[in-house]
Structure formats: structure tokens, C-alpha cells
C-alpha positions in Angstrom: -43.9 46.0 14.8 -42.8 43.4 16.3 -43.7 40.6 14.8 -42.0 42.2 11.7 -38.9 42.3 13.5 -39.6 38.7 14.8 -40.0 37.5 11.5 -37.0 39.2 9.7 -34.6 37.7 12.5 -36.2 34.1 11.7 -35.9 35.0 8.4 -31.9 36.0 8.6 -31.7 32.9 11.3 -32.9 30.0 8.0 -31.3 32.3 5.6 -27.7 31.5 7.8 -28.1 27.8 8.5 -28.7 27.3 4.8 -25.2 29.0 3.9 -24.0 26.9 6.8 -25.4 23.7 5.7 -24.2 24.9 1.5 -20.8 25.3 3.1 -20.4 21.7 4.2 -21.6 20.2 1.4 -20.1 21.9 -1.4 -17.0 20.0 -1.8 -20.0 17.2 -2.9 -21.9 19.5 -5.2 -19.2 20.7 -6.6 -17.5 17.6 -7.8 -20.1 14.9 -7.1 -18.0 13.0 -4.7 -17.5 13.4 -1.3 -13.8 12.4 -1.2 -13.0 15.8 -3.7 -11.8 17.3 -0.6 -8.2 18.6 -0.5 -6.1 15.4 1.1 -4.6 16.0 4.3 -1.1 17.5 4.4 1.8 14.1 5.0 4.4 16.8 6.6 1.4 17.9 9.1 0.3 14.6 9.9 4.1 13.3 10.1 4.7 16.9 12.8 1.9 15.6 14.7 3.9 11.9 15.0 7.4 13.6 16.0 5.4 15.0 18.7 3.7 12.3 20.1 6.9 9.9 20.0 8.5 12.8 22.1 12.0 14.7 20.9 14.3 12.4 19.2 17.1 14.9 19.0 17.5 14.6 23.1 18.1 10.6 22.8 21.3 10.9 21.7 22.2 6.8 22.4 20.6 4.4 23.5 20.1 0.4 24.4 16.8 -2.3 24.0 16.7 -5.1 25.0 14.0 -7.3 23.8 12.6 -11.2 23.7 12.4 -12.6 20.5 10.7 -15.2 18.6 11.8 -16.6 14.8 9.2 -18.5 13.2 10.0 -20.6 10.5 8.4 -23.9 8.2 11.5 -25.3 10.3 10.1 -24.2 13.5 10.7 -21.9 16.4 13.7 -20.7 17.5 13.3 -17.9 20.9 16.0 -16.0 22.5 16.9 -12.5 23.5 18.4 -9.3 21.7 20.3 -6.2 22.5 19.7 -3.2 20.2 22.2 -0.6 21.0 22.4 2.9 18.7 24.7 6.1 18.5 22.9 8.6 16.4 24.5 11.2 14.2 23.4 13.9 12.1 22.5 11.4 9.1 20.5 7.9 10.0 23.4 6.3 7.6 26.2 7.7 9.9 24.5 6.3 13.0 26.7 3.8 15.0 24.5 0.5 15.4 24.8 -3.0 17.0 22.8 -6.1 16.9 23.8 -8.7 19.3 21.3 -12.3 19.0 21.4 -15.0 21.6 19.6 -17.9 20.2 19.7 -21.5 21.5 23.6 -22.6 20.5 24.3 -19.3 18.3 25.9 -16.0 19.2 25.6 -13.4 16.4 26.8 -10.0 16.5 26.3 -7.4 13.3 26.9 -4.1 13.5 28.6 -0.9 12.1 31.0 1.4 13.6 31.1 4.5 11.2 33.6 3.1 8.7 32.4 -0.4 8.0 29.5 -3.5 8.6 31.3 -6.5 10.5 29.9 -9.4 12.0 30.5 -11.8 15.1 29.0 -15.7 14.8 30.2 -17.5 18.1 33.2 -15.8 18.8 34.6 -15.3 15.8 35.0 -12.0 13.7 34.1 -12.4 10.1 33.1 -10.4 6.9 29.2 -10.3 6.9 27.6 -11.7 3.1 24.9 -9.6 1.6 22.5 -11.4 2.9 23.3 -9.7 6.4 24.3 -6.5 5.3 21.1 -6.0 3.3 18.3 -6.6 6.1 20.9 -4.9 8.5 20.8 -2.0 6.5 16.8 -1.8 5.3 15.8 -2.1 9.1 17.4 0.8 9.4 16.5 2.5 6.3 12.5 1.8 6.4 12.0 1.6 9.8 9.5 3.9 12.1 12.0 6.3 13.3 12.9 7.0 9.7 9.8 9.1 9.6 10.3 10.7 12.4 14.0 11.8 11.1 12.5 12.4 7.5 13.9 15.9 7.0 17.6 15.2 8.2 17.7 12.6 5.5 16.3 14.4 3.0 12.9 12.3 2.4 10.0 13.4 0.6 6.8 12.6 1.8 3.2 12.0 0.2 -0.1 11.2 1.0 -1.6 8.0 0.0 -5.0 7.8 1.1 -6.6 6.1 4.0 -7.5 2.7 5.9 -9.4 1.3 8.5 -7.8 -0.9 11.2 -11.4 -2.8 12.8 -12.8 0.9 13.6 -9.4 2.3 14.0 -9.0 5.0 10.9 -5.2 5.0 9.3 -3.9 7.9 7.5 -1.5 6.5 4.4 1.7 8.3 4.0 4.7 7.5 1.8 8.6 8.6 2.8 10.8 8.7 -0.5 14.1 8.6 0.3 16.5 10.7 -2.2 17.8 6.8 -3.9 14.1 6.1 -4.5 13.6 3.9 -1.9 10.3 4.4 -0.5 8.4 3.2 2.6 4.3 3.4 2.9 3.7 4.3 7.0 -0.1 3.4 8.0 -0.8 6.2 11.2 -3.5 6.7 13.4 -5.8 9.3 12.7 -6.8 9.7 16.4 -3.1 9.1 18.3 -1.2 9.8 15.5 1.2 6.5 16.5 2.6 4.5 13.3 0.7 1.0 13.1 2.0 -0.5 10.4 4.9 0.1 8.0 5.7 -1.7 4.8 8.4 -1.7 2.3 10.3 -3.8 -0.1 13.5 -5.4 -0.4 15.4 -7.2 -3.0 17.9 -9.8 -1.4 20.2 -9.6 -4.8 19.8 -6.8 -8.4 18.1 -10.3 -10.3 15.9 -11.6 -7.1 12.0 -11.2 -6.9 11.2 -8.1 -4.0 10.6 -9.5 -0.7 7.5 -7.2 0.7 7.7 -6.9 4.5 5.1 -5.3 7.0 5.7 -4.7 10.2 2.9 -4.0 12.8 3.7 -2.0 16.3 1.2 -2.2 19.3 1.4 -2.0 22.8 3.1 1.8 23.2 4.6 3.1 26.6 6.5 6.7 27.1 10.1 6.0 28.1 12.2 9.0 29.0 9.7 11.0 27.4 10.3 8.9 24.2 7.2 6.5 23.0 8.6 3.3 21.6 6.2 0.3 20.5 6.9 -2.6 23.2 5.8 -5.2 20.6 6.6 -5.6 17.0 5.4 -8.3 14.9 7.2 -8.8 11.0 5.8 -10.5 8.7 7.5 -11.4 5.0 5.2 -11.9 1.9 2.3 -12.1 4.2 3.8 -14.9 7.2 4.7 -13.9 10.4 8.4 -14.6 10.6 9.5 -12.8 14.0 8.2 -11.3 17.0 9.9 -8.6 19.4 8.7 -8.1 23.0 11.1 -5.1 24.1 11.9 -5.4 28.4 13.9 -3.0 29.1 14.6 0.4 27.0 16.9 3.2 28.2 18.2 6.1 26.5 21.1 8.9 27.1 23.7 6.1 28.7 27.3 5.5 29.1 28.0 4.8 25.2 31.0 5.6 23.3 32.5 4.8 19.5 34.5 2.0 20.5 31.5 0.4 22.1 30.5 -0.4 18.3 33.7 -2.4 17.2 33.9 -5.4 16.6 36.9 -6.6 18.6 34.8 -4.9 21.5 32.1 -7.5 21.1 33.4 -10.7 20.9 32.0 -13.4 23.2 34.1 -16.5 24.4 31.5 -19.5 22.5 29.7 -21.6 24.7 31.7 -24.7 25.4 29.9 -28.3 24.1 27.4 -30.2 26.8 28.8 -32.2 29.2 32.5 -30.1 29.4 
């Protein structure tokens, strides 16, 4: 007796790893390809994202300052950079400055909720479209896009997946409501955005310039995770490099601290005076 009742529990024990082992493998009987399975959900993996780069709606303001490198068929041109930021409800109605201090150049471009302006060496000027373009897509397709993707109305979808050396990359697309769109390359493991790529079109008639831009070396700052080191390349050469030394958010910042008669800098005077 039993051995009958030894055998029928073997019996039920093969009879349950076989539906076990069916189960798994279905999704490649069924369709002859192992990649049938339902893609991953974007809004899940993007959740996931918002997470790890902490809570965005607590960083109210903020400043970075960064060293940074232009590279050119010209050459090399390094200085430093001061990133500062006043967010609002909308990523358009944020308040933004970008203040550049290269070797014999001070540039200042910014918007204060009304309008772009520009500083070049002390002077306050209207900025061509050749600023206001770049100044605006940074913005528009950059990382923390993503993470703000439901305040500005994005769509998002799911684009497949890479491999970064044995690193696997989730693929996700954020389509903004004017059909911009902007493919975001994420870690399947960390969930951190590696690479982002977009285009831009510098006039209605011009060619797209395509622009990636990879992020690496991350670090928690006011429970905030920002990528220290950003690397942009344009049609495939790197053009600029960003080393961030000092970030801080939730600091003395008001309106005015984004006009432009609020951040102009007495030019340097020539050598030898």
C-alpha cells in the first residue's frame, strides 16, 4: 500500500514540474519566438526611475556648478559653468540660468518667466536662434524630462532593448504633446538613465542635428541622484564634457535672481592694464 501511494505522489510530483516547465515556455510554443512576450510597461519602468533619482517635487531650486570641456576641429576650449533652476508647475515655466566662463568670454543665457535674454562680456543683448534653440531643447529632452513626464503631458512608449558591454538597457520613448520626442536608454538593473538621444533642427530648412548624451558616475545629493559626468556628443563626435563639483538644492533663490540686469559681470579688462 504503500508503494502505491509512493508512486501516485511521484506521479503528481512529474505530472507538476511538466505544467511548470509548459508554463515558461509557452510564450515560445505559442508564437515560435521567444521575444512574443508582452513588452514591459514604459510608465512602470519610468516609476521605478522617479524613485531611484529621489522626489523631484521637494527640490524646489537649485544651483551646479560644473567643469567643462568644448571640443572642437578648432580645438579645446575648458572652463567652468553655473547651472541655476527655479521649477514651476510646467518644465517651460521654469526659471533657468546658464552662466559660461571660458578663457576671454563671459556668457550668460537665461529665462526669467517672461522672456530668453543673454549676457556676452558684460553686455545685455537679444539672444539669435542659434542660442535660444539649444537653450531650450536642453531643457526640453533632457533626463529630468522623464522624470517630470506626466506634469508636461508626455506620452511614453516602449522601444525595445540594448546592451551596454553586459549592462542590459530598457528603450523608452517620451512624446511630448508638439511631437517632439526623446528615446531614454535605462538600466534594467538600477533603473538610472544612461543614455538619451534626440534631434534638433537649428533652422525649419536645416538637416536634424542628432545628439546623444551619455551620464555615468551617479552620487545621491540631498536625497536627489544626479549624474556627476555627462558627456554630448553631436552626429556621433564628442563635442563637450561636464564634470559637476558642487550640487546643492533648496537654496536662497528668488525671481529676480533670473534677470538679466541681475547678472551682468564687469568684462575682464585687456592684459597688461
Amino acid at each position: 500500500m504503500a508503494v502505491k501511494k509512493a508512486s501516485a505522489r511521484l506521479k503528481i510530483a512529474l505530472i507538476t514540474g511538466i505544467l511548470v516547465i509548459l508554463a515558461a515556455i509557452s510564450p515560445v510554443i505559442g508564437n515560435g519566438n521567444p521575444m512574443a512576450a508582452k513588452d514591459p510597461d514604459p510608465e512602470e519602468i519610468v516609476t521605478r526611475s522617479i524613485i531611484i533619482y529621489g522626489l523631484y517635487s521637494v527640490q524646489k531650486n537649485g544651483i551646479l556648478r560644473s567643469l567643462v570641456k568644448f571640443i572642437s576641429p578648432d580645438g579645446t576650449r575648458e572652463g567652468k559653468s553655473v547651472v541655476k533652476f527655479l521649477r514651476n508647475e510646467k518644465m517651460s515655466e521654469d526659471l533657468r540660468l546658464v552662466d559660461l566662463e571660458l578663457p576671454g568670454t563671459n556668457y550668460t543665457i537665461g529665462y526669467d518667466g517672461k522672456e530668453i535674454w543673454s549676457v556676452f562680456n558684460g553686455e545685455v543683448r537679444k539672444p539669435g536662434e542659434n542660442e535660444v534653440i539649444p537653450f531650450k531643447s536642453s531643457h526640453a529632452h533632457g533626463f529630468e524630462a522623464l522624470l517630470r513626464y506626466k506634469q508636461n503631458n508626455a506620452k511614453l512608449e516602449y522601444a525595445g532593448s540594448t546592451k551596454l558591454g553586459t549592462l542590459d538597457l530598457d528603450i523608452v520613448d517620451m512624446i511630448l504633446p508638439d511631437g517632439s520626442r526623446t528615446r531614454f536608454e535605462i538600466s534594467r538593473r538600477t533603473y538610472r538613465i544612461i543614455y538619451l538621444n534626440y534631434e534638433e533642427r537649428p533652422s525649419p530648412e536645416a538637416e536634424p542635428v542628432k545628439y546623444r548624451i551619455y551620464f555615468k558616475d551617479f552620487r545621491a545629493i540631498q536625497n536627489a541622484l544626479i549624474p556627476y559626468s555627462t558627456m554630448v556628443f553631436q552626429n556621433g563626435k564628442l563635442i563637450e564634457e561636464r564634470t559637476v563639483v558642487e550640487a546643492v538644492f533648496n537654496v536662497q533663490l528668488e525671481e529676480k535672481d533670473f534677470k538679466a540686469e541681475n547678472n551682468i559681470k564687469p568684462s575682464e579688462p585687456p592684459p597688461g592694464l
